[in-house]
BASEGU-109339 format. One line per 10 residues: their letters; for each residue x negated, y, z negated of C-alpha. Coordinates in Angstrom, 2 decimals, decimal comma. Example, Ala and Ser with C-alpha at 12.3 -4.5 7.8 and 13.67 -1.06 7.14 Angstrom:
2
as> -12,30/-4,50/-7,80 ~ -13,67/-1,06/-7,14 $
//
This chain:
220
xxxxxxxxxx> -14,37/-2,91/-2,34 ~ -12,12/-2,83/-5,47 ~ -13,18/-4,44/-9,28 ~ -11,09/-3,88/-12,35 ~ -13,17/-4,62/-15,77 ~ -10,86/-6,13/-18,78 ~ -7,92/-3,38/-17,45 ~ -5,43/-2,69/-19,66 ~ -2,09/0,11/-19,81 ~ -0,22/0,38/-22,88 $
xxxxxxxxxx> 2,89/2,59/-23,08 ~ 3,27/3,95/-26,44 ~ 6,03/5,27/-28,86 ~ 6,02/6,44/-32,10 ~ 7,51/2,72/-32,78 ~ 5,41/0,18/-31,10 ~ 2,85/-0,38/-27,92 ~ 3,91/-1,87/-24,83 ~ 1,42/-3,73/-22,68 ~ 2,35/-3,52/-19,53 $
xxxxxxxxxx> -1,03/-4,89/-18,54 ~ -3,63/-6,73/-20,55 ~ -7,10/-7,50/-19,76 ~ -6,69/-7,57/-15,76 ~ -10,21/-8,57/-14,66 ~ -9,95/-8,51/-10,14 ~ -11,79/-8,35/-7,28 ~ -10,77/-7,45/-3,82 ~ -13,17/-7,74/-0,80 ~ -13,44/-6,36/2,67 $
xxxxxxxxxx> -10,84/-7,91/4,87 ~ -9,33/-10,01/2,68 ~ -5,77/-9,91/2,61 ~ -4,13/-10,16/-0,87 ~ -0,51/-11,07/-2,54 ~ 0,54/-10,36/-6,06 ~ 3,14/-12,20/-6,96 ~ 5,07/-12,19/-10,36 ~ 8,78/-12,01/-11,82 ~ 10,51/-8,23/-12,13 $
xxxxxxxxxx> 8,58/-6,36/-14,93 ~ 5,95/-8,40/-15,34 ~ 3,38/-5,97/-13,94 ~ 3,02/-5,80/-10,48 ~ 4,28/-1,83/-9,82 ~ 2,36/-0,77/-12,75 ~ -1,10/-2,77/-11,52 ~ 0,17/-1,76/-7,65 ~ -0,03/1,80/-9,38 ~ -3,45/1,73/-10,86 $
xxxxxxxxxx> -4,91/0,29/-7,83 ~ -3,46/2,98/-5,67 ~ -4,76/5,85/-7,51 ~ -1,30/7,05/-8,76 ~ -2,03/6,35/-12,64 ~ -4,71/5,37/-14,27 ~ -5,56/2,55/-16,96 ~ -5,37/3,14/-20,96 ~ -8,64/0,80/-21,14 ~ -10,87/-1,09/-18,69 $
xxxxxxxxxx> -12,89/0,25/-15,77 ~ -11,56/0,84/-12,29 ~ -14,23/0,38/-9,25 ~ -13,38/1,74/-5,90 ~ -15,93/1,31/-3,30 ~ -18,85/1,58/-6,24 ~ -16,75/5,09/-7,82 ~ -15,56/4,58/-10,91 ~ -12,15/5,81/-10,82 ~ -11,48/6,81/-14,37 $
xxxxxxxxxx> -13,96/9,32/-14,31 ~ -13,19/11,42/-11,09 ~ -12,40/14,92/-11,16 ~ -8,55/15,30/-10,05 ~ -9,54/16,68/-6,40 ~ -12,08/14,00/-5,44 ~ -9,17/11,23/-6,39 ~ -6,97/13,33/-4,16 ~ -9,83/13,11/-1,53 ~ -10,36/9,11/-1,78 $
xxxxxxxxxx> -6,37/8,61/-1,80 ~ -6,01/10,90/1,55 ~ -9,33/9,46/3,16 ~ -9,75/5,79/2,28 ~ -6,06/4,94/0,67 ~ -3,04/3,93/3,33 ~ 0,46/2,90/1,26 ~ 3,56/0,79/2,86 ~ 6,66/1,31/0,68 ~ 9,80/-0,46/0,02 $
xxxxxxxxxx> 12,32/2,23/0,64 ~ 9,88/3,30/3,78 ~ 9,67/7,29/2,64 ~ 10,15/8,86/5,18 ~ 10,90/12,48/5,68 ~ 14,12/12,80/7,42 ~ 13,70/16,16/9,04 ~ 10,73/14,85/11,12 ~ 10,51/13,15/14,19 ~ 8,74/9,43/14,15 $
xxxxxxxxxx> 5,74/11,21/15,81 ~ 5,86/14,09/13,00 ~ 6,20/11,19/9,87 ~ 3,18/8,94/11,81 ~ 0,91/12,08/11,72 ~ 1,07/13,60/8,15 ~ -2,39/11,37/7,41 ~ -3,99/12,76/9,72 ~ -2,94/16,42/9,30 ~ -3,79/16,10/5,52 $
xxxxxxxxxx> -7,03/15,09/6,82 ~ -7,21/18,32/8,76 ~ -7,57/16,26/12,18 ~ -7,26/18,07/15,78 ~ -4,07/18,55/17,34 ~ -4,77/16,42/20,14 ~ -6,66/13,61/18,52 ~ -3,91/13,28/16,45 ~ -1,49/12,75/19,48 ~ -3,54/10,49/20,83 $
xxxxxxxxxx> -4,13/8,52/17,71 ~ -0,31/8,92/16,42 ~ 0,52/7,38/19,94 ~ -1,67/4,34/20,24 ~ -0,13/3,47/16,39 ~ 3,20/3,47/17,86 ~ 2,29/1,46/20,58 ~ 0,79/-1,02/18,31 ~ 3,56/-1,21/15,73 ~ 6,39/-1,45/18,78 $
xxxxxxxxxx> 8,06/2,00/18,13 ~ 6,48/4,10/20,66 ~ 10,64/4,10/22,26 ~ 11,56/6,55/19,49 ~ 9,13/8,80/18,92 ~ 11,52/11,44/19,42 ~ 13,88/10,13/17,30 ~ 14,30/10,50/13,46 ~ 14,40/8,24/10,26 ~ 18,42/8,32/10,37 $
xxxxxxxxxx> 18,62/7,29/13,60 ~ 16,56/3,75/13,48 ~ 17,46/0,77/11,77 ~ 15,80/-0,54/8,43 ~ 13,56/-2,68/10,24 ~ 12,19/0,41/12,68 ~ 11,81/2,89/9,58 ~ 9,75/-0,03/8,14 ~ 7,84/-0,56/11,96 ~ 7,33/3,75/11,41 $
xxxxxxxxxx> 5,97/3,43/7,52 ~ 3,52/0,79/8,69 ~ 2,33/3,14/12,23 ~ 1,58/5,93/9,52 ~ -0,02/3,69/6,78 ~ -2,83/2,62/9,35 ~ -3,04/5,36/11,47 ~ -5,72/7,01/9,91 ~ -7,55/3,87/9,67 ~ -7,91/3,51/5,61 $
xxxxxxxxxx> -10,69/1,27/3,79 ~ -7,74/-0,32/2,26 ~ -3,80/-0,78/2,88 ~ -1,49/-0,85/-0,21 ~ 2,07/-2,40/0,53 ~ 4,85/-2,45/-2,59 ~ 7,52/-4,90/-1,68 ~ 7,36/-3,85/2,17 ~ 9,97/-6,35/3,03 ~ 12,10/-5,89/0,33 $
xxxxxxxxxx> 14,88/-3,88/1,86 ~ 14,46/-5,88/5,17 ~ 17,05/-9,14/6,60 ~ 14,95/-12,04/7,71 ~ 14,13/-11,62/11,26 ~ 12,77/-8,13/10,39 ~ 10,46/-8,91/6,78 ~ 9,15/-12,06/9,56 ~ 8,33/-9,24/12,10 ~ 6,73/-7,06/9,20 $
xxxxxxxxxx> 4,97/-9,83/8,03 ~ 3,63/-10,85/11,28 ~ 2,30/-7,22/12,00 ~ 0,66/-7,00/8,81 ~ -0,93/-10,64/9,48 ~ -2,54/-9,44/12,99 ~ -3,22/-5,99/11,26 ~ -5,64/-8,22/8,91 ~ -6,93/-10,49/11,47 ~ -8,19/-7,34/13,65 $
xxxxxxxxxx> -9,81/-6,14/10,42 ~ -7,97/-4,25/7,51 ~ -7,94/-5,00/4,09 ~ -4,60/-5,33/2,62 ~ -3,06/-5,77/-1,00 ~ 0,82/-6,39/-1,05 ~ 2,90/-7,06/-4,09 ~ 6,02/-9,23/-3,17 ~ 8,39/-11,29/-5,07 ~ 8,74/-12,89/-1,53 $
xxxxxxxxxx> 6,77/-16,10/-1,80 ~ 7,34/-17,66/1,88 ~ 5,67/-13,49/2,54 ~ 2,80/-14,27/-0,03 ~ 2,05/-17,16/1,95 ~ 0,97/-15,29/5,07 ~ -1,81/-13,36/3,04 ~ -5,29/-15,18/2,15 ~ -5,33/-14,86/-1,31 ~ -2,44/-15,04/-3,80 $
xxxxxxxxxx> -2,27/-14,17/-7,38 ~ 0,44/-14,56/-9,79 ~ 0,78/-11,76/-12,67 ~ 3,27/-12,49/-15,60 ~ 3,51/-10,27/-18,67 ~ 0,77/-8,48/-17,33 ~ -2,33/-10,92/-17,36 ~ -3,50/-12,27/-14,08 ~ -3,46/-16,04/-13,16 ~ -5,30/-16,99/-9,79 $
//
């Protein structure tokens, strides 16, 4: 699904070059399930970034099911994020004047899905993630760990090629990253492809495949 060729980003000044990444050669199949791992600033956001579709490398070539992403036109990136991209964040982004239901369907809506395929799909996410109680409800009114259950609901409900997840237990107590971890786990054993960065190594252990990045260069 996903190859990066000898990937690089520098971050320049008139002074010197930063490499935040340097010659990141990776592969990431169907299904597989996939940790980066790696101390603060050496890499992961910025490679988490690239893969994602938000920025795009200095050097190298970026693969996305056969497309090469460095040379899309702006709206057909916009189209792959929207269609085949689903994202799990740390500090859960959610919008706090809508309902669970009404943060769960903005995939699908940017998709330009029916109104009632999108209840029933928004629904059955719910159901599967263990929030379908507060669907009414709103972002300030759950706890960390249900705002996290809600980002996860609306990350797979339009059923991406690919699930991106920055540090999705990172704001989390125990008991909740466990339950997090544990949906994502099943999520991957019923099919989806997932790529997590964590600095959570007992989380990195749940996913098939884990691969250490330190001052941006890859170590399997």
């Amino acid at each position: 699904m996903i190859q990066l060729h000898n990937v690089s980003k520098v971050f320049s000044t008139d002074e010197m070059d930063t490499y935040a990444l340097n010659g990141i050669n990776l592969s990431i199949e169907n299904n597989e399930f996939v940790a980066i791992c790696g101390p603060s600033g050496g890499g992961k956001s910025t490679l988490l970034s690239i893969l994602g579709t938000h920025d795009l490398p200095t050097t190298g070539q970026y693969f996305f099911d056969q497309l090469e992403i460095n040379q899309l036109p702006h709206r057909q990136l916009l189209a792959l994020r929207r269609e085949k991209i689903g994202f799990i964040f740390q500090e859960f982004n959610l919008i706090d004047d809508l309902t669970v239901s009404d943060n769960v369907a903005l995939p699908l809506q940017a998709q330009g899905v029916g109104k009632k395929e999108i209840g029933k799909r928004v629904d059955a996410a719910l159901e599967q993630f263990g929030i379908a109680h507060r669907k009414h409800h709103f972002p300030s009114q759950l706890s960390g760990g249900q705002q996290q259950r809600v980002a996860i609901a609306r990350a797979f409900v339009a059923e991406p090629k690919i699930i991106f997840a920055d540090e999705p237990t990172g704001n989390l107590d125990t008991v909740n990253s466990q339950a997090v971890m544990d949906m994502l786990k099943e999520a991957h054993q019923a099919g989806a492809t997932i790529c997590m960065v964590t600095h959570d190594l007992q989380c990195a252990a749940m996913a098939s495949r884990v691969i250490s990045i330190r001052d941006g260069k890859l170590k399997e």
